[in-house]
BAROFI-895897 format. One record per residue (C-alpha): residue in one letter; x, y, z; residue number from 1. Coordinates in Angstrom, 1 decimal, m for minus. Layout:
N
   residuo       xx       yy       zz   num
         A        X        Y        Z   NUM
...
# end
This chain:
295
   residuo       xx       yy       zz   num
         X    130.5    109.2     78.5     1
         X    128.0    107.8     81.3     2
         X    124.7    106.3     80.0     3
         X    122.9    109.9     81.0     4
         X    125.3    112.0     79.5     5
         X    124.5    110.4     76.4     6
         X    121.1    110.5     76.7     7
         X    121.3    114.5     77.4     8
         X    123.8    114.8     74.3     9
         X    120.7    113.0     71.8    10
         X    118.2    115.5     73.5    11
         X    120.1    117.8     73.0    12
         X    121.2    117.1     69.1    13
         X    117.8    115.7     68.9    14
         X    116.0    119.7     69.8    15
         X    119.1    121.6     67.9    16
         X    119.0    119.7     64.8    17
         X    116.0    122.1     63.0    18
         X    119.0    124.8     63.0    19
         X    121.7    122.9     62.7    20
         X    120.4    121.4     59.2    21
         X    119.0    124.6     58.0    22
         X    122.4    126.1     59.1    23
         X    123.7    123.6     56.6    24
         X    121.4    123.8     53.4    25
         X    120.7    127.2     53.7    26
         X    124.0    128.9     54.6    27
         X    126.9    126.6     54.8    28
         X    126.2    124.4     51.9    29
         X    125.6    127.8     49.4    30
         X    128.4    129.5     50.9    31
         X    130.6    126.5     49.9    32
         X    129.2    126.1     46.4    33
         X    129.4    129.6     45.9    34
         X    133.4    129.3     46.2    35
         X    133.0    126.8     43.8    36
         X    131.1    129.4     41.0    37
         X    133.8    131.9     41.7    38
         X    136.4    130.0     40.1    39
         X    133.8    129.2     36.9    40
         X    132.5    130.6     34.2    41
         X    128.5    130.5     34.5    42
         X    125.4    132.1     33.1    43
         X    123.1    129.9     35.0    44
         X    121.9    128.5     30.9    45
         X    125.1    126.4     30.6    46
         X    127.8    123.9     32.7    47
         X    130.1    125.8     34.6    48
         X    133.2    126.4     32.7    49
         X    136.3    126.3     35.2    50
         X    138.8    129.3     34.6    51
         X    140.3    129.6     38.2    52
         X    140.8    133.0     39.6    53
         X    139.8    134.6     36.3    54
         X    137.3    136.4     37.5    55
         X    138.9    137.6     40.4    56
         X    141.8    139.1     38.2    57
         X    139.6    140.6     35.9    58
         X    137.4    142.5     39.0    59
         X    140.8    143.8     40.5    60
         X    142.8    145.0     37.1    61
         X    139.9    145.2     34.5    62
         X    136.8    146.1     35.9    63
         X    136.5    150.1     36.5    64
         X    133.0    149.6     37.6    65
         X    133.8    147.5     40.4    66
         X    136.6    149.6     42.1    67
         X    133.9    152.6     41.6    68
         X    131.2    150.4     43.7    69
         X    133.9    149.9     46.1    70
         X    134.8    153.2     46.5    71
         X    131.3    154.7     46.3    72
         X    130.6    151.4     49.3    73
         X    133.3    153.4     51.2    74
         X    132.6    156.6     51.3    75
         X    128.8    155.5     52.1    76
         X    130.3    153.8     55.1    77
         X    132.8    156.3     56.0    78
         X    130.5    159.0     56.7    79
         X    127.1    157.6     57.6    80
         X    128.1    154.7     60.3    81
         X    130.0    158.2     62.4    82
         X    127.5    160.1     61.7    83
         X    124.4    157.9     63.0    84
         X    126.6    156.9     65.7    85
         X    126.8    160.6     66.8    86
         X    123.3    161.3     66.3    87
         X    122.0    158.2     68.6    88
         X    124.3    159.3     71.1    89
         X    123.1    162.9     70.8    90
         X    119.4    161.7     70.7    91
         X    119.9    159.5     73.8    92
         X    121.8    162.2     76.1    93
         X    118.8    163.9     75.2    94
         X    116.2    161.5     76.2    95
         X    118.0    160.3     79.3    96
         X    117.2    163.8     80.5    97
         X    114.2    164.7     82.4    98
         X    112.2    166.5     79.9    99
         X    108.6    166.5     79.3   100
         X    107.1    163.6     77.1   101
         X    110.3    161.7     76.8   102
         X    108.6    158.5     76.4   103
         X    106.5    159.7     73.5   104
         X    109.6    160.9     71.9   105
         X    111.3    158.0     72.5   106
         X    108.7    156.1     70.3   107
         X    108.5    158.7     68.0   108
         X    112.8    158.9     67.6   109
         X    112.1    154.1     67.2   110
         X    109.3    154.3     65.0   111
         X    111.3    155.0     61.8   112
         X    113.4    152.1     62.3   113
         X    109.7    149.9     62.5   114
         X    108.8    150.9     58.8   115
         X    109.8    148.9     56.5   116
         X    113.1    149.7     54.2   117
         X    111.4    149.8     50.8   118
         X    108.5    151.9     52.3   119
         X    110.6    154.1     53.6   120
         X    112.7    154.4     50.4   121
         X    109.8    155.4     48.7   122
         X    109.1    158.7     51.2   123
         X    112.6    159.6     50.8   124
         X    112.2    159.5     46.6   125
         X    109.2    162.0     47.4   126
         X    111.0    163.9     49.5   127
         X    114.5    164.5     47.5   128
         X    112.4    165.3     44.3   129
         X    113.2    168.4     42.7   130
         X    110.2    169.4     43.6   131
         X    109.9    167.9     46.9   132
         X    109.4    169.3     50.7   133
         X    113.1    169.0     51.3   134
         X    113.5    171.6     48.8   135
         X    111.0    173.6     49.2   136
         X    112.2    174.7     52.5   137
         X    115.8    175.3     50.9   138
         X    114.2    178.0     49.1   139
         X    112.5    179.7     52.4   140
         X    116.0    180.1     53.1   141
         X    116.9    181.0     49.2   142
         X    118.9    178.0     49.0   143
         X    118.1    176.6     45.8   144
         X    117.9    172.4     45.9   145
         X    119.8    170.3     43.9   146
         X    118.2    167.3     42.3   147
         X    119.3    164.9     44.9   148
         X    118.8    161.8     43.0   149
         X    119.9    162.6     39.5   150
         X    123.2    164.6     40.0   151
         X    126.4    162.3     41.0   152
         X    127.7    165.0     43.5   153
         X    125.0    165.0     45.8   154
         X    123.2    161.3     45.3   155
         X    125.8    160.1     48.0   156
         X    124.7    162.2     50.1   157
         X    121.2    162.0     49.9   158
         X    121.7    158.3     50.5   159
         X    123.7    159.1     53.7   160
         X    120.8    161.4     54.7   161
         X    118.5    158.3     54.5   162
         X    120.9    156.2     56.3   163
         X    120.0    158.8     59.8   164
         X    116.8    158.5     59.1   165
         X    117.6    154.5     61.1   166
         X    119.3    156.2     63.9   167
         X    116.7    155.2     66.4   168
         X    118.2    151.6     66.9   169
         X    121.2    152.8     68.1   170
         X    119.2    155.4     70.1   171
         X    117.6    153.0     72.1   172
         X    120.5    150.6     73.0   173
         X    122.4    153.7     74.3   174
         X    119.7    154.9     76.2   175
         X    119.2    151.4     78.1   176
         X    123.4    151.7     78.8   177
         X    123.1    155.1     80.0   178
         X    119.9    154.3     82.4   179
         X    122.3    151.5     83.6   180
         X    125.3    154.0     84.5   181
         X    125.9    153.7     88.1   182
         X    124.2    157.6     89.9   183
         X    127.1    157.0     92.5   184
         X    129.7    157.7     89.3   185
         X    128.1    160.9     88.5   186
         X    127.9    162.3     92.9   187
         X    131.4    161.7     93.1   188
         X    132.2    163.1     90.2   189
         X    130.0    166.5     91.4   190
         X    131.4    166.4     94.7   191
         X    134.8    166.2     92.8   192
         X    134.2    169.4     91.4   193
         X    133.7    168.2     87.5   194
         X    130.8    169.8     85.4   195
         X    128.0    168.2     83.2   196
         X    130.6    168.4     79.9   197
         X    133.3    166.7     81.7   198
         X    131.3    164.4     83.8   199
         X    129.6    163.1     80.3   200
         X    133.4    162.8     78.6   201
         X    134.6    160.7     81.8   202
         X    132.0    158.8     82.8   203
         X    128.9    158.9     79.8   204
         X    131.4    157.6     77.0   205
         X    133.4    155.2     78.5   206
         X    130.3    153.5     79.9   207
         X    128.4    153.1     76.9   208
         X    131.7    152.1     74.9   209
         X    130.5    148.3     74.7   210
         X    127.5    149.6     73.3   211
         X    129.2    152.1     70.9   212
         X    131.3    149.5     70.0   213
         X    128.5    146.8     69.2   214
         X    126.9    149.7     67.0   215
         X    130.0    150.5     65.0   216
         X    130.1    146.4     64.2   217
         X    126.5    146.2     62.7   218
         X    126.8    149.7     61.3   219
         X    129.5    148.6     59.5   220
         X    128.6    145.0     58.1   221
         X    125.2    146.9     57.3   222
         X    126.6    149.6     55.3   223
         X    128.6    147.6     53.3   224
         X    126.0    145.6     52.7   225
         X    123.5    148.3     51.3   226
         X    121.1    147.2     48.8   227
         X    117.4    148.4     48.8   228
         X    118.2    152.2     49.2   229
         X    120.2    152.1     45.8   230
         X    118.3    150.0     43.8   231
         X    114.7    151.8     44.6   232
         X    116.2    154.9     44.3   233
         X    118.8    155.3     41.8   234
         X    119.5    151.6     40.4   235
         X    123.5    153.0     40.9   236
         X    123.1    155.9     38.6   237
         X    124.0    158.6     37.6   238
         X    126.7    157.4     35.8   239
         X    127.5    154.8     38.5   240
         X    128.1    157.2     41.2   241
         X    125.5    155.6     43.5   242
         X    126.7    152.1     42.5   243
         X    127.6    150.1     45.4   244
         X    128.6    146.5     46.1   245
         X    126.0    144.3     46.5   246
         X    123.8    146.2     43.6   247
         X    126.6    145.4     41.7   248
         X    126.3    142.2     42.5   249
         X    122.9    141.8     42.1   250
         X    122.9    143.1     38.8   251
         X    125.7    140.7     37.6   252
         X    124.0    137.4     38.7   253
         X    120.2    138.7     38.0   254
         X    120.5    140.9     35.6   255
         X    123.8    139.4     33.1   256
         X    123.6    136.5     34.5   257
         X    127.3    136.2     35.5   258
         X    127.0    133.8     38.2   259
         X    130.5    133.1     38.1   260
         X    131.2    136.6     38.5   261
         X    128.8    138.0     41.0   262
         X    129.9    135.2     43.1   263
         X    133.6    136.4     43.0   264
         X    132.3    140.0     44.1   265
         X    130.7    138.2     47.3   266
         X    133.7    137.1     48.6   267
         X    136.3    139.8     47.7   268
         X    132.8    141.8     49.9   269
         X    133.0    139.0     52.4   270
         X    136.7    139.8     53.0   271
         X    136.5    143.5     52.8   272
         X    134.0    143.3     55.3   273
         X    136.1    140.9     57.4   274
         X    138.8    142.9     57.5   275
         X    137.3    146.2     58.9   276
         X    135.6    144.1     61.8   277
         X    138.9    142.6     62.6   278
         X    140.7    145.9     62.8   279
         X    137.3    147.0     64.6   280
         X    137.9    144.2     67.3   281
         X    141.8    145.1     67.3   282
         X    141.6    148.3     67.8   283
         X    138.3    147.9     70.5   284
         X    141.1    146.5     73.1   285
         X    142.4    150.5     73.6   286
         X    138.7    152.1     73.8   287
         X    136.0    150.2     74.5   288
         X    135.9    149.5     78.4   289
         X    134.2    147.0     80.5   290
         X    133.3    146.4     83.7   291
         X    135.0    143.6     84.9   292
         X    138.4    144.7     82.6   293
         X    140.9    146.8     84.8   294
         X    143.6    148.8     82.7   295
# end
C-alpha cells in the first residue's frame, strides 16, 4: 500500500478501535469462554470440572423441563410473531388512509412500544388479575374470566396478548414503506379495472415484503429470546407451562448456579434461533420482492 493509504488505514483503525475492543471483551471474548463452560461442570464456587458434551446429552435425553421451555418458546413464537405482524399491517393500512387525526393516532398506536418492558409488565399483571379490567368487561358480556396468570391453559396466551401490545414498531416501519409505494402503481391499477382489495393483494404486499420480511427476522430472534414478561409475571409457572428458554436459563446460572449448564442452553438457543433465520432467509428468495430484483 501507498504511504496515504496507510495513513487512512491507521485513521481509520485508529477511530474504529473503541468498537472493535469492546466488540472483543464484551461479546466475542464471553461468547468464546462461554463454549468453554458448556463442556464443564461449574457452580461459579469451584474449578471447572471438564465432562465434555455432558451437559448437552443430559438437556436433550434427561431434562423434561428443558424440552417443555422449548416447546412453550415455540408456541410463544408461533402465534404472536404472525399475529403482530398482521396487526401492524392492519394498523398501518389504517393509518395510511386519510382519516381524521391520523397523526395523533399514530403516536398514540408508538407510544406503547416507548414504555419501558418491565413497566409495562406490571400494567398487564393488573390488568389479567382475576379481578382486573380485562375481566370485568368479560362479564358485561357474561363471559366469565379465567385467571390469566395462574391457570397453564390460558397463561400462554395472556403472554401472547402482551406480545401485541409492541405492535407499534412494526406499525410504523410499514407505514413509512407504504407512503413510499409509487401512486402511479395504484392509477394503473384503477384504470386497469382492479378494486381497493385486489389492488392492496398486488401492489400493498409485495411492496412492503422487505419490510415484512425484516419484521419477521427481529420478531423471531425477539420471541425466542423472551425474558422479562415471564419472569415479572409468572417466574415460568404454573407448573412450567410459561417456562421459556432464556428464564430457564437464567434460573440455571443465577438461581442453581449451573454455569456449565445454563451455558449449554445458550447455544443449543443460539442454534435454534439460527436455524429459523436461515430458513427465514431461504425461503425469503420466493416472497419477499425488491426493487431492483426482476423474477
Amino acid at each position: 500500500m501507498s504511504r496515504l493509504r496507510r495513513r487512512e488505514a491507521l485513521w481509520f483503525y485508529l477511530f474504529a478501535s473503541p468498537w472493535i475492543i469492546g466488540f472483543v471483551v464484551f461479546l466475542l471474548g464471553p461468547m468464546i469462554a462461554s463454549i468453554y463452560i458448556s463442556l464443564t461442570d461449574w457452580d461459579s464456587f469451584t474449578a471447572p470440572k471438564w465432562v465434555g458434551l455432558d451437559n448437552y446429552t443430559r438437556l436433550l435425553t434427561d431434562d423434561p423441563i428443558f424440552w417443555k421451555a422449548l416447546w412453550n418458546t415455540f408456541y410463544y413464537a408461533a402465534i404472536s410473531v404472525p399475529l403482530g405482524l398482521v396487526i401492524g399491517l392492519w394498523l398501518a393500512n389504517l393509518l395510511n388512509k386519510g382519516v381524521r387525526f391520523r397523526k395523533l393516532f399514530r403516536t398514540l398506536i408508538y407510544l406503547p412500544t416507548l414504555v419501558p418492558l418491565v413497566a409495562t409488565a406490571m400494567i398487564f399483571k393488573m390488568v389479567l388479575a382475576p379481578s382486573g379490567p380485562l375481566n370485568g368487561a368479560l362479564g358485561v358480556f357474561g363471559i366469565p374470566g379465567p385467571s390469566w396468570l395462574l391457570e397453564a391453559m390460558w397463561v400462554k396466551p395472556a403472554l401472547i396478548l402482551l406480545s401485541v401490545w409492541g405492535a407499534g414498531a412494526a406499525t410504523v416501519l410499514l407505514l413509512a414503506a407504504m407512503k413510499g409505494i409509487p401512486r402511479e402503481l395504484y392509477e394503473a391499477a384503477e384504470v386497469d379495472g382492479a378494486g381497493p382489495v385486489r389492488q392492496f393483494w398486488s401492489i400493498t404486499i409485495p411492496q412492503l415484503t422487505p419490510i415484512i420480511f425484516f419484521n419477521l427476522i427481529m420478531g423471531l430472534i425477539g420471541a425466542f429470546q423472551v425474558f422479562s414478561q415471564v419472569y415479572i409475571l409468572t417466574k415460568g409457572g404454573p407448573d412450567n407451562a410459561s417456562q421459556m428458554m432464556v428464564p430457564l436459563l437464567f434460573n440455571e446460572a443465577f438461581s442453581f448456579y449451573h454455569m456449565g449448564y445454563a451455558s449449554a442452553i445458550s447455544w443449543l438457543l443460539f442454534a435454534v434461533i439460527l436455524v429459523f433465520t436461515l430458513v427465514a432467509f431461504r425461503t425469503a428468495r420466493r416472497w419477499v420482492f425488491y426493487e431492483t430484483e426482476v423474477k
